[in-house]
N, C-alpha and C positions, 0 to 999 in steps of 0.2 A: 270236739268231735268234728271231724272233716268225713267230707262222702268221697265217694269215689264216682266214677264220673257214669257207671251203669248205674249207680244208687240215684245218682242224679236224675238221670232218664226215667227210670220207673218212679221215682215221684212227682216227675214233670206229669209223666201219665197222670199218674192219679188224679195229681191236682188239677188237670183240666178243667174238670166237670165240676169243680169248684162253684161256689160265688164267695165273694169276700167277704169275712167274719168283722173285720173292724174296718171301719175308714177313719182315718188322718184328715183331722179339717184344719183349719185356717191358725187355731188353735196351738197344735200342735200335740208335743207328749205329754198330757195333763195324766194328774193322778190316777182319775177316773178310767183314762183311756190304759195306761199301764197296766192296772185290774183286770180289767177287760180283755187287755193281751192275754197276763196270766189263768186266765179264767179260760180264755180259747186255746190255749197252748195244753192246758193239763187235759181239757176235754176233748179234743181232736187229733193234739198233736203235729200236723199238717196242715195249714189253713193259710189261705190268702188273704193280705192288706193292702187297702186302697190308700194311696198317697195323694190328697188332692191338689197338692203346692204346684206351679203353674212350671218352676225352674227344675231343671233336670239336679243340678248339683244340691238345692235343697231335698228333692226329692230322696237323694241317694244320700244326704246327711241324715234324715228323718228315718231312713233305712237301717242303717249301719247303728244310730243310736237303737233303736227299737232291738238289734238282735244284741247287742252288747247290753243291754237292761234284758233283757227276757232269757241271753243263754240259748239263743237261739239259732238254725243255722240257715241262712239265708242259699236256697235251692235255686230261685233263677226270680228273675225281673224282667217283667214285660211293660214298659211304660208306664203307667202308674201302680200298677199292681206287681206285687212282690209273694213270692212264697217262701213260708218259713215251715222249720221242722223244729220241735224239740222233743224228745222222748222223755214223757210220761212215767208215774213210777208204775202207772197199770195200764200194760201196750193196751194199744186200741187193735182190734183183732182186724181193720182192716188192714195194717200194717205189719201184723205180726209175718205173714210170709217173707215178708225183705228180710235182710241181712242185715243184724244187729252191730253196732260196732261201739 
């Protein structure tokens, strides 16, 4: 699934007003935190994660692993925080107005 770059924009919107659903500790991508992904992925759909690794290049490896285990499609990246999308097999009606692809 790829966005388009206004799909991009209105979910940057949305996810403003965000707070992050999971954070990445020290740990890293343990079981438990991967459930947790999937568990916020199937219930929101759209939701922000906290990377708290100090290095930008680990940061953006811990990134890129998380959307490739989740199926995910990684929206924008602000510093430690990252937003993802994956659709849901039951849209979430705040999303349903976008444009499905």
């Amino acid at each position: 699934m790829s966005l388009s770059p206004e799909q991009r924009r209105e979910y940057r919107a949305i996810a403003h007003h965000l707070k992050p659903f999971v954070m990445v500790g020290d740990k890293g991508l343990s079981e438990g935190l991967q459930q947790e992904l999937e568990r916020a992925l199937d219930d929101h759909e759209l939701i922000k994660v906290k990377v708290a690794s100090p290095d930008r290049d680990e940061r953006r490896a811990a990134i890129d692993a998380i959307c490739e285990d989740t199926g995910a499609e990684l929206v924008q990246v602000i510093g430690k925080v990252a937003v993802l999308l994956r659709r849901a097999a039951k849209p979430n009606p705040k999303l349903s107005n976008l444009t499905r692809t």
